[in-house]
C-alpha positions, 0 to 999 in steps of 0.5 A: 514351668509348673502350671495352675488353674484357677478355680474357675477356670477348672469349673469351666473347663469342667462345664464344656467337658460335661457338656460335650460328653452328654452331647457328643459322647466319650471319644468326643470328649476324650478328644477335647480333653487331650487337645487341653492338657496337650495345650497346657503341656505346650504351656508349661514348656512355651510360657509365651507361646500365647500372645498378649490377650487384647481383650484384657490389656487393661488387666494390672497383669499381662494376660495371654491367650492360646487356642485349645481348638477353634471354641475354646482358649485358655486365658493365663499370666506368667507369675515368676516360674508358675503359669496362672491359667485364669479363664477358660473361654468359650470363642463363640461368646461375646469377648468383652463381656467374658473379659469382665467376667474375668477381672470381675472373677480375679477380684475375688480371687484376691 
C-alpha cells in the first residue's frame, strides 16, 4: 500500500527531528528518523498492524495508532489502497487534548 502524510503530520514529525538533532545530536536523530520510516514501511506492507486508536473512536473514520518508539506514534486511516498517516503524537502529552487537535487539524483539511 502506498503511504501519505498529512501536512501536519510531516510538521510534527518535522518538530521532534529538529528537536532531537539540536538536543541529542545527528546519531540521535539519525536513529529516530530510522525507527520512523521503518514504522512506516511495517505500515505500508501491515495496514492493520496498529490497533484502533481509542482516543479517536468517535472520528467518522477509523483511525489506528502504532508506536514509533516509546514517545511518539503515528496516528493514521486506511483510505482504499492508500494509508492516510494523519497525526503524529507525542505519548508524554495529554491524549484527549492531541486527539482534538487532531479532528480540530482534519476539519481543515477537508
Amino acid at each position: 500500500m502506498r503511504v501519505v502524510w498529512y501536512p501536519e503530520a510531516a510538521k510534527r514529525l518535522r518538530q521532534v527531528v529538529s528537536y532531537i538533532q539540536t538536543e541529542y545530536g545527528s546519531k540521535s536523530c539519525t536513529k529516530f528518523l530510522k525507527e520512523a520510516y521503518r514504522t512506516e514501511r511495517l505500515l505500508a506492507g501491515n495496514p492493520c498492524l496498529g490497533p484502533v486508536e481509542p482516543f479517536l473512536a468517535d472520528a467518522p473514520v477509523q483511525y489506528r495508532s502504532i508506536v514509533v518508539n516509546r514517545l511518539n506514534k503515528i496516528v493514521y486511516w486506511i483510505n482504499g489502497d492508500v494509508i492516510e498517516i494523519v497525526d503524529f503524537w507525542d505519548t508524554r502529552r495529554e491524549p484527549n487534548k492531541q486527539a482534538q487537535q487532531t479532528i480540530e487539524s482534519l476539519k481543515s483539511e477537508i
